[in-house]
N, C-alpha and C positions, 0 to 999 in steps of 0.2 A: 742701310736704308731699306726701307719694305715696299717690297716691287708687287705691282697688278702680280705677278704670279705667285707670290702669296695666298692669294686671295683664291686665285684661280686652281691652287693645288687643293686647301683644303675644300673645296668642290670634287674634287675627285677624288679626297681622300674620307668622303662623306659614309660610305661604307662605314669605314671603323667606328664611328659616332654609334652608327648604328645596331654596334654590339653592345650594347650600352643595356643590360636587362632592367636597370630601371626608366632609363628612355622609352624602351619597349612598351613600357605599363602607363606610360602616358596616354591621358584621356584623346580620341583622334579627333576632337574637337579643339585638342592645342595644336594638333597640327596643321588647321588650315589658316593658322594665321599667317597673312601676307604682307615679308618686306616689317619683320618689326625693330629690325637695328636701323633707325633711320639716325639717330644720337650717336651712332659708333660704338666704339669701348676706349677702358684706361686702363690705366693700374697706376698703381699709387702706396705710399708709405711703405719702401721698401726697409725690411729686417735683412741679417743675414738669411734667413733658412726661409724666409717666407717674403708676401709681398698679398696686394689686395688686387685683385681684379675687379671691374666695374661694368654692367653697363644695364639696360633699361631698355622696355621692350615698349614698342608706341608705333605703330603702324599708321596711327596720325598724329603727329605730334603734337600742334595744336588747336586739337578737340576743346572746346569750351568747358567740356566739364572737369579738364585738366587731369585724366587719366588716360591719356595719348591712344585714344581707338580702341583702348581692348576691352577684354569682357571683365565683369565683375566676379572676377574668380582668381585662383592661385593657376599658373603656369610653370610647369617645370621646364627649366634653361638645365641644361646640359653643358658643361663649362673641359677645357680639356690644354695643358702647358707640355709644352715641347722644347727640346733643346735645338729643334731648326726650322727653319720656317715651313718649311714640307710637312709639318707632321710623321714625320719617320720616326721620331725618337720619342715618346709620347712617355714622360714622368710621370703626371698626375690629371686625372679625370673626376668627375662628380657630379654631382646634380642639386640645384637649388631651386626652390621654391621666387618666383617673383609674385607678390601679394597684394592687390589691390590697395590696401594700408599703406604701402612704399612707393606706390604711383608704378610699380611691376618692373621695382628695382632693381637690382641685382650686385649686392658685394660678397666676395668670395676675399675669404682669408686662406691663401694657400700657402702650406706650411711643407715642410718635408724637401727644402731647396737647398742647394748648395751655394756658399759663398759668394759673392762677387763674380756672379753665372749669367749671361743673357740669356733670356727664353724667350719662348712665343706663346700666343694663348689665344684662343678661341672661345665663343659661345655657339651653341643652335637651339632655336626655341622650332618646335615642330620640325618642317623640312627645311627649314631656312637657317641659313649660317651665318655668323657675322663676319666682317672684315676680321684680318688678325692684325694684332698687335704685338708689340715688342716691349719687354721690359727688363729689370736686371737687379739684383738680388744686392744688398751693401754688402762691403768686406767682412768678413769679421770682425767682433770686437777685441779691438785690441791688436788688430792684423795691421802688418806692418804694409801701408800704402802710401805708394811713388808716385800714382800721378790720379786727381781726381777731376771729371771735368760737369760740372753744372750751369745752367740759366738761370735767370730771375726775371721775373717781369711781372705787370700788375694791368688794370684799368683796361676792360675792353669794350668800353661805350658801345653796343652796337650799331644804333643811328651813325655814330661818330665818322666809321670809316671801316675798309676793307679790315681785315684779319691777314694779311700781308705777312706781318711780320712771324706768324703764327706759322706760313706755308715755311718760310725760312727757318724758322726752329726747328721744324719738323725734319730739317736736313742735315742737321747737326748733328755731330759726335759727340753725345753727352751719355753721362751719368744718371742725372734726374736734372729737374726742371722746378722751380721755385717760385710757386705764383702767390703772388704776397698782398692779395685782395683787391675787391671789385669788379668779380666773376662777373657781375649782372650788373646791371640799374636797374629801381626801383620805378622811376620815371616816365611819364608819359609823351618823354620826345621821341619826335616821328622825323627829325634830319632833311637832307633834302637830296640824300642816295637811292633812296626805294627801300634803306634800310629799317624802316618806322616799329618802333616796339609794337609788342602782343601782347596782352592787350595793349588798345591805344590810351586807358589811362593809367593812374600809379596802382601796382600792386599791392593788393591788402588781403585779400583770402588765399588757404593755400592753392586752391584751383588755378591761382594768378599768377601767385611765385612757379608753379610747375609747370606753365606757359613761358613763362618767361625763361625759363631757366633751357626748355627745350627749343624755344626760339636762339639759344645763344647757343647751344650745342649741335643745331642742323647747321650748322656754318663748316663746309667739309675741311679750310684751313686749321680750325678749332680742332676738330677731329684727328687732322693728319697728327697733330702737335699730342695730345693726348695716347693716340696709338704707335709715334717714335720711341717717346719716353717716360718712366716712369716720375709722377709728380708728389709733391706734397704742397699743402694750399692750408693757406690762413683767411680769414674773412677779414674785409674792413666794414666799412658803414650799408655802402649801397646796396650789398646784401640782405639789408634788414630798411633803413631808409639813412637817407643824408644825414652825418654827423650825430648821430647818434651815441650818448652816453649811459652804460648800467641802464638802470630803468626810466633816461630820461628822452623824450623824439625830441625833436627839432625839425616844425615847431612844437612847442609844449600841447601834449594831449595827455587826458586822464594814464597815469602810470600803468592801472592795471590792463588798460585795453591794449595800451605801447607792451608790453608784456605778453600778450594772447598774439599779438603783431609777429613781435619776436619770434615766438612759440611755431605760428607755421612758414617765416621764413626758414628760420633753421629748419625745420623737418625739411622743405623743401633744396636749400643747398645741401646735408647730407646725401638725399636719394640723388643728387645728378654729381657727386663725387666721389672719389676712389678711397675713401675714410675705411679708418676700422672703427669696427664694434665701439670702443673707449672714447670715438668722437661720435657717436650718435648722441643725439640732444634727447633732453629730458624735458618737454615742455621747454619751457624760455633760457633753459641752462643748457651749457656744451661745453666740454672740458677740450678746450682746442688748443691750450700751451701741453707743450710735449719736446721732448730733446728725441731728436735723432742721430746716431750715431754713424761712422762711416770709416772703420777702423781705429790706426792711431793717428788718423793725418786731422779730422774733422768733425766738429761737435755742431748740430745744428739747434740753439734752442727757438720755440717757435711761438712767439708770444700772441697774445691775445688783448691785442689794447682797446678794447668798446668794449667788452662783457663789466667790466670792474672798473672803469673809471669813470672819476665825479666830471660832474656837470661842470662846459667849459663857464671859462670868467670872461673877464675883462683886464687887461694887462696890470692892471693896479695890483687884481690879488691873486696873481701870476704866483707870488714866493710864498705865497700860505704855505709851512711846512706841513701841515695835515693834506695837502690835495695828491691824491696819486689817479695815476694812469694804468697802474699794473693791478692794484690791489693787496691786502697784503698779505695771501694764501700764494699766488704769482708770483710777488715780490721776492717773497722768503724762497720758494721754489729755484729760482734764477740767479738771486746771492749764493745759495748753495751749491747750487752744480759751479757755477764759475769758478767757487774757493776749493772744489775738490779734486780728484783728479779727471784733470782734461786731456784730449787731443790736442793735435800741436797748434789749428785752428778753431778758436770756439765764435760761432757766427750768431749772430740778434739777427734769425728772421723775421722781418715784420714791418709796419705799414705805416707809419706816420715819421717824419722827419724828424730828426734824435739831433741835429746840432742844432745850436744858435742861427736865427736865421733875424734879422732886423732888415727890415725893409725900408724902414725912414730914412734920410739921410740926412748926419751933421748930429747933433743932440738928442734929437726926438727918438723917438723906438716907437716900432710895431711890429710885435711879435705875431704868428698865426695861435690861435687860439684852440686850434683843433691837432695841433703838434705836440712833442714834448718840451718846448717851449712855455706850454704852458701851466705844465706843469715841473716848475722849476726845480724845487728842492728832490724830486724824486731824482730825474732826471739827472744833477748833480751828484747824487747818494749811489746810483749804478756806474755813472763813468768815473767816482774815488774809486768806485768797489775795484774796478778791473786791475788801478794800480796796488792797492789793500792786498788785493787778495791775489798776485800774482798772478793771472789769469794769461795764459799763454794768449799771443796772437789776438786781439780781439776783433773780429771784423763787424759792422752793422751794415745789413742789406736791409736798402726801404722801399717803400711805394708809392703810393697814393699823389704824388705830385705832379706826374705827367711831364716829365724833364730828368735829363742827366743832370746829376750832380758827383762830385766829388769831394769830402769833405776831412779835413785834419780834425778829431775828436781833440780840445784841447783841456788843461786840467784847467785852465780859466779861459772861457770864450772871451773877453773882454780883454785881454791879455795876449797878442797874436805872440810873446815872446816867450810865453810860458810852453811848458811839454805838451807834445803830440802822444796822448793815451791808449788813442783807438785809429781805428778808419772808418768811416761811411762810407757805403758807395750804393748811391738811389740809383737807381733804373724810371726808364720813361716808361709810356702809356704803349698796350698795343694799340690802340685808336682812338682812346680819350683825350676831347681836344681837335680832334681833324687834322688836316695835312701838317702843323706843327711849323718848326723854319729854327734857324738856328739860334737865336736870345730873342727874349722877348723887350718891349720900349724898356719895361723897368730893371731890365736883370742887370743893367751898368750899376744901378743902387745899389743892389744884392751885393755884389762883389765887390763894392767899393767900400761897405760899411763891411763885409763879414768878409775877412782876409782870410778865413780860414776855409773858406770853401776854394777850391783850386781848378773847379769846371763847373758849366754849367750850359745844358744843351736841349733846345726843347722839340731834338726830333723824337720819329717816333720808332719802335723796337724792344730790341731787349738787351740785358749785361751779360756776355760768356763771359766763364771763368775757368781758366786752369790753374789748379793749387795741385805744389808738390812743398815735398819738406822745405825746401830752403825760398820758396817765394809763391805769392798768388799774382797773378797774371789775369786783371779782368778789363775786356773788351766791348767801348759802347758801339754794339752792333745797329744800326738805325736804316730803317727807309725814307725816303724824301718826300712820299704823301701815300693817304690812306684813303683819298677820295676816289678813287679808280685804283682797283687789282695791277698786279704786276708788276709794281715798286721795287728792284733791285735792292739787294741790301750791302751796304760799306761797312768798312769800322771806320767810326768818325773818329773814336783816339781809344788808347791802347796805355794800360798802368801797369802799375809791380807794386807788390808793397811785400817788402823782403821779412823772415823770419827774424822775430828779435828786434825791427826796425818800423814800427807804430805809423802811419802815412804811406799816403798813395804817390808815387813819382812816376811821371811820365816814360812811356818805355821807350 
């Protein structure tokens, strides 16, 4: 865990910084910037030899004109990783530009790491130091790994509720940390915590998204959680706006302006995330599926379901074989690596519900329409693949629902007698939703029409995970409310889903 004297050493270890000859040659106008780590730092998309460091320099964070107090100029940060939290053991230093263009962001691809290594990392912009952080390097490829340990979690409404669950991740003995969409809301709700979005209506220019995004990273819970462990982060809709498909909003507005929309959300979740270079957006495009790797134990592939898929329906034309979710440059991408050679765990990071989920009860069906549900035949065509194509281990971690679930992926939903393919296992909301409680009036429906789901819990939290060769072990970690700080957190229940043996069983 990273103790206040972390923090308090590299203060006294500020000297060394300032052997820095190109620090030196910094203009002393950057130096009298005051207090501009108010956002923290991360790191994020760990390699074996490398990893991204992150953070953003704003002395007020939300300035109206959405460039967080600073001046209209390039500042040089000073950035510096250590093998202990004292800064004693000092690997690698450097200096980057933060540039008014990036809202005076700051990502550092640091390379030159060793193995499945923890470090420490720092920033200083002028005479000011950031907190340090901690982060840790993957195994090698192909290195033989006994125990891995990560989190998952999604949806952190700010209005909604504290960031609780966020202080308790941040305590955790992990690996990395899995956040699987709905950094932000778009939205002009204002709750009735004191927590009220910045601005108080919906964001639409980038000035708005870069408020918002800094409003949700001064939340020091957020912060502890980002500076424990290193992350990797998918977008879902609220990123950009509610339900959102390819080039369509909801509700329907001219394509090209939904597009210009796009264009400076994404620039704006980029600059407040620990991405590499290969995820910065291109105007309304970002190439955010990507496999991570984590030895020979774990294959992370990390999909992207709103960039490329069609516009939802209506349940009728659910099974149109032409509708996809992935697209078919994604599609093809994810058939491949599954049929090729894997790790002994290949996991579907990502944000929309993958089983059958009917809500009607008796004859009738209602499926949601913004899930893979609704797009059927796709959705059918990945869970053959997994048995097709030999695909070790499949596991699906989801989001976006605001509720534990537990789910048997089966080769026919409709059929509770047929094979168990895969596993689900959704994660709740950090505060989307409010204080939460354990089934909602309708979830007796849920489980009575869809045998195949095996839990279902609508506190709020996140899913640890321990995987080693021979089982995954994940645990719904939850607090009891998010309306007031200091929510304790439980395991509300605890699975296995053994190697070789497709389903989650209670431990």
């Amino acid at each position: 865990m990273l103790t206040a004297g972390a923090v308090g050493a590299g203060v006294l270890a500020a000297s060394a910084l300032g052997t820095s000859t190109a620090w030196a040659a910094a203009p002393a106008a950057e130096r009298r910037i005051r207090d501009p780590f108010t956002l923290g730092v991360a790191s994020g998309e760990p390699h074996p030899d490398s990893v991204v460091l992150w953070t953003r320099l704003a002395p007020d964070p939300l300035a109206a004109d959405g460039l967080g107090g600073m001046p209209d100029r390039p500042a040089p940060v000073l950035w510096q990783v250590a093998e202990d939290e004292r800064f004693r053991r000092i690997v690698r230093v450097g200096v980057e530009l933060a540039r008014p263009s990036s809202g005076h962001a700051v990502h550092v691809e640091v390379g030159g790491l060793r193995p499945g290594r923890e470090y420490f990392y720092r920033f200083r912009a002028g005479l000011e130091l950031s907190p340090v952080g901690r982060t840790r390097t993957a195994p090698g490829r192909g290195q033989r790994v006994n125990r891995f340990r990560f989190a998952f979690t999604s949806c952190q409404n700010y209005p909604d509720g504290y960031y609780t669950a966020h202080a308790h991740l941040a305590e955790e003995d992990l690996d990395l940390v899995a956040f699987l969409g709905d950094y932000i809301y778009e939205g002009p709700a204002q709750g009735t915590l004191g927590r009220g979005h910045v601005p108080a209506g919906e964001t639409w220019s980038l000035a708005e998204y870069r408020i918002r995004h800094a409003q949700y990273k001064t939340d020091t819970d957020l912060q502890a959680s980002h500076a424990a462990h290193p992350w990797m982060a998918v977008f879902d809709d609220h990123e950009v706006e509610n339900n959102w498909a390819g080039d369509d909003s909801d509700p329907d507005t001219d394509p090209e302006e939904f597009l210009r929309r796009r264009a400076r959300a994404f620039q704006a979740y980029y600059e407040h995330m620990p991405l590499r270079r290969a995820q910065r957006p291109h105007g309304p495009d970002v190439q955010m599926f990507r496999r991570m790797q984590f030895g020979d134990l774990m294959d992370f592939h990390l999909l992207d379901t709103r960039q490329y898929r069609d516009d939802q329906v209506e349940d009728v034309d659910r099974t149109d074989p032409s509708r996809s979710l992935l697209g078919a440059r994604q599609r093809g991408w994810l058939l491949d690596n599954l049929a090729g050679r894997t790790a002994r765990w290949n996991v579907l990071a990502q944000q929309v519900f993958f089983s059958q989920r009917d809500f009607a009860s008796g004859s009738a069906t209602d499926f949601s329409n913004d899930a893979w549900d609704n797009y059927f035949a796709e959705r059918e065509a990945v869970r053959d693949h997994f048995t097709a194509a030999g695909t070790s281990n499949p596991v699906i971690i989801t989001g976006d629902v605001h509720a534990n679930y537990v789910n048997d992926v089966k080769a026919d939903f409709d059929d509770p007698a047929s094979a168990t393919v895969a596993t689900e296992l959704v994660g709740t909301s950090i505060s989307s939703g409010g204080d939460g409680s354990e089934q909602g009036p309708n979830d007796p429906i849920q489980l009575a029409e869809n045998p195949h789901i095996k839990f279902l819990n609508r506190n709020r939290g996140y899913v640890r995970n321990t995987v080693t060769p021979s089982e995954w072990t994940a645990e719904n970690r939850v607090v009891d409310y998010v309306s007031r700080p200091g929510a304790p957190v439980r395991t509300r229940a605890r699975w296995v889903v053994e190697n070789g043996r497709p389903g989650a069983q209670p431990a």
